[in-house]
C-alpha positions as CSV (number, residue, x, y, z in Angstrom):
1,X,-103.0,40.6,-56.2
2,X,-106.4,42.0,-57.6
3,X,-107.9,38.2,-57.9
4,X,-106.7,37.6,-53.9
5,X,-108.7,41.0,-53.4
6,X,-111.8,39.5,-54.9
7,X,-111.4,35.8,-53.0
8,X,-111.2,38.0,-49.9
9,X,-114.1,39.8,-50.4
10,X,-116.4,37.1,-51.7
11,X,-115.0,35.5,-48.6
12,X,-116.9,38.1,-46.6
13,X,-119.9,38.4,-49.1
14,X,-120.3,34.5,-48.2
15,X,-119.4,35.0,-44.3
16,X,-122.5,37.3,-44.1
17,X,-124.6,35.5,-46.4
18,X,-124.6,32.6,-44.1
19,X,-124.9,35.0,-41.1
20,X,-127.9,36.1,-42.2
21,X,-129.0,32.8,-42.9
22,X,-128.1,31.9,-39.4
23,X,-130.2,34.6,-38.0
24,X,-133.6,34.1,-40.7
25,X,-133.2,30.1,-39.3
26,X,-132.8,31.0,-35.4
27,X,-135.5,32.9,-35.9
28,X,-138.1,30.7,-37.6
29,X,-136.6,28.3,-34.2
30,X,-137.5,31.3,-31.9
31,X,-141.0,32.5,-33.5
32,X,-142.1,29.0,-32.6
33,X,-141.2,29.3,-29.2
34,X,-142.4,33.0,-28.4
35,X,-144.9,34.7,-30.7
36,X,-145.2,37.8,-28.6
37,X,-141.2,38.2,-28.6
38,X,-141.7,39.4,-32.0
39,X,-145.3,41.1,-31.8
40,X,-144.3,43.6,-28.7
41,X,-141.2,44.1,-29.8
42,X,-138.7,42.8,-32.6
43,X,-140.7,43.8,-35.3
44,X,-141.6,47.2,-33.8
45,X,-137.9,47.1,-33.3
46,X,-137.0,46.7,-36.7
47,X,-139.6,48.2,-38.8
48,X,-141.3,45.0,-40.1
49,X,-144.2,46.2,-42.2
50,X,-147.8,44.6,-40.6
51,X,-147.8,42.3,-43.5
52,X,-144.9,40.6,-42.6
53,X,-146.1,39.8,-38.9
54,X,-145.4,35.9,-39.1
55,X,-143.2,33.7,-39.9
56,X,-141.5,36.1,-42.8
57,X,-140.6,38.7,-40.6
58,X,-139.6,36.7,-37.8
59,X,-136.9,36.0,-40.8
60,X,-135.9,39.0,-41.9
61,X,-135.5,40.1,-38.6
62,X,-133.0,37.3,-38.5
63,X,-131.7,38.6,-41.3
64,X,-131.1,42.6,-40.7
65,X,-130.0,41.4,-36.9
66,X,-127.4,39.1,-37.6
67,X,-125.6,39.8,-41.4
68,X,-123.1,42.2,-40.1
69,X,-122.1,39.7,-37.4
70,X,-120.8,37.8,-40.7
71,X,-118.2,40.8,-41.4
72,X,-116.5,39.6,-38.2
73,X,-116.8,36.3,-38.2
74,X,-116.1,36.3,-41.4
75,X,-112.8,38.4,-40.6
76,X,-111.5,36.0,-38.0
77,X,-112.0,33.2,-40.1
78,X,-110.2,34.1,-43.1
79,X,-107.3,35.8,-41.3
80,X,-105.5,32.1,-41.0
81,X,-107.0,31.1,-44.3
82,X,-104.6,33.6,-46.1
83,X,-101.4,31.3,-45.0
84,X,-102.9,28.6,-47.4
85,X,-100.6,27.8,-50.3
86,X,-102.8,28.8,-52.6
87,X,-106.1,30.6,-54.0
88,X,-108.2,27.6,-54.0
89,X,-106.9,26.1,-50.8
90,X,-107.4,29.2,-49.2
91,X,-111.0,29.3,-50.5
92,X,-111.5,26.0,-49.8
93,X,-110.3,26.4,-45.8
94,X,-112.6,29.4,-45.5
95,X,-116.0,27.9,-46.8
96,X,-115.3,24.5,-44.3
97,X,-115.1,27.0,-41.5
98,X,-117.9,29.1,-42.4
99,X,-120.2,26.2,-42.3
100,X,-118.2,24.4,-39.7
101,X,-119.8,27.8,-37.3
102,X,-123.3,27.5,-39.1
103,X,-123.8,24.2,-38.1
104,X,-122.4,24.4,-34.7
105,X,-124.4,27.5,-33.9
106,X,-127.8,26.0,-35.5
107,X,-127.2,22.5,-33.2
108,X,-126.7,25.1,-30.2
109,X,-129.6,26.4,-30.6
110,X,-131.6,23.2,-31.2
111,X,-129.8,21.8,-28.1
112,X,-130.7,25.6,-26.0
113,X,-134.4,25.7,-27.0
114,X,-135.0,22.0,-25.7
115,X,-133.3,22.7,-23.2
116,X,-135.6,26.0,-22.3
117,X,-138.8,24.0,-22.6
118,X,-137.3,21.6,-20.0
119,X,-136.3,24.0,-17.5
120,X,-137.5,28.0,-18.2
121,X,-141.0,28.5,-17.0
122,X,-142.6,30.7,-15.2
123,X,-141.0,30.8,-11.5
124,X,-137.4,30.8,-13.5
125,X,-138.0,33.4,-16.0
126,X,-135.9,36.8,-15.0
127,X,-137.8,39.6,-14.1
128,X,-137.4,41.5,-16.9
129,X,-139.4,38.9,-19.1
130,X,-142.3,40.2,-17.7
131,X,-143.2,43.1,-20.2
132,X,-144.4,40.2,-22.5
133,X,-147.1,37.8,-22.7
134,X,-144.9,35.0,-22.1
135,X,-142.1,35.7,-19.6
136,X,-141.2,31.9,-20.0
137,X,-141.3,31.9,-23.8
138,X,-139.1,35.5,-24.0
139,X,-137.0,34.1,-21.5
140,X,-136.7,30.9,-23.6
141,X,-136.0,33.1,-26.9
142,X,-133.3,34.7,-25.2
143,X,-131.5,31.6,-23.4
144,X,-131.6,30.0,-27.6
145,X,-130.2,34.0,-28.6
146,X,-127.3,33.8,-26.2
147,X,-126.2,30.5,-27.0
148,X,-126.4,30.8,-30.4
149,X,-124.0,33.8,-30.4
150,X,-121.8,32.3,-28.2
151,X,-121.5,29.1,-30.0
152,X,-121.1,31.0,-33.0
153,X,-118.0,32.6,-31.3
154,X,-116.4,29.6,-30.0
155,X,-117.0,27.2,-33.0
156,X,-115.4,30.3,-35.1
157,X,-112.1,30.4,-32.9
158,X,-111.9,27.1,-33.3
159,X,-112.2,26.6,-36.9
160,X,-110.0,29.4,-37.4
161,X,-107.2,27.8,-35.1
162,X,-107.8,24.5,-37.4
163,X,-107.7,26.2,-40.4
164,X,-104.2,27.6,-39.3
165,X,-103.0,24.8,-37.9
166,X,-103.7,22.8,-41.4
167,X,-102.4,25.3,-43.6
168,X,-99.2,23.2,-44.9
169,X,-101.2,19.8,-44.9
């Protein structure tokens, strides 16, 4: 019982490992696309000391913004991992899922921020974009932000119903 107490929570240690990953990456993505989406206000935001005004805090904004996200990802995907026969399968089940949703919710946001720079500019930016230097670029950040998350959410209900649904196989 004690070692299935430690698989579970180096499950979760992993789940928001790799969510904090996700969010140091999408943001090294966004940066790129919308320098003053960090300078007015993400790093304000989050305390990022003047030092760190690039590319490094861009990440570790990622990084504070997103890990937490891991606990419930992280949650839902090991639910149906704990009907695998055994320690290693269970293991096993949960770390394919895990970075079944990374990689789905890094090519959604590849696939959203070409996507912006095809179609966001600035006639289609929403009003509120228009606090920043860019509205077209925040807007941008914010289309690759939303689709991130929500691919994120989807690939994770679908690799948890997978990892269920192979659970005897």
């Amino acid at each position: 019982m004690r070692s299935n107490a430690l698989l579970v929570t180096a499950c979760l240690l992993i789940a928001c490992f790799l969510a904090a990953l996700l969010g140091a990456l999408q943001n090294l993505l966004t940066y790129s696309v919308s320098r003053s989406w960090f300078h007015d206000w993400k790093f304000s935001q989050f305390d990022i000391p003047s030092a760190l005004h690039g590319r490094a805090g861009a990440s570790l904004v990622g990084l504070l913004a997103t890990w937490w996200l891991g606990l419930i990802l992280g949650l839902v995907l090991l639910i149906p991992c704990l009907f695998q026969p055994t320690p290693r399968r269970m293991f096993s089940a949960f770390l394919k899922a895990a970075l079944f949703v990374l990689a789905a919710a890094l090519i959604a946001e590849i696939a959203a921020a070409l996507w912006g720079l095809a179609r966001i500019n600035s006639e289609t930016a929403p009003g509120w974009t228009r606090v920043f230097d860019d509205p077209a670029a925040a807007a941008r950040v914010q289309f690759i932000n939303f689709i991130g998350y929500l691919a994120a959410a989807c690939a994770t209900i679908a690799a948890a119903a997978y990892s269920f649904h192979r659970r005897n196989h």
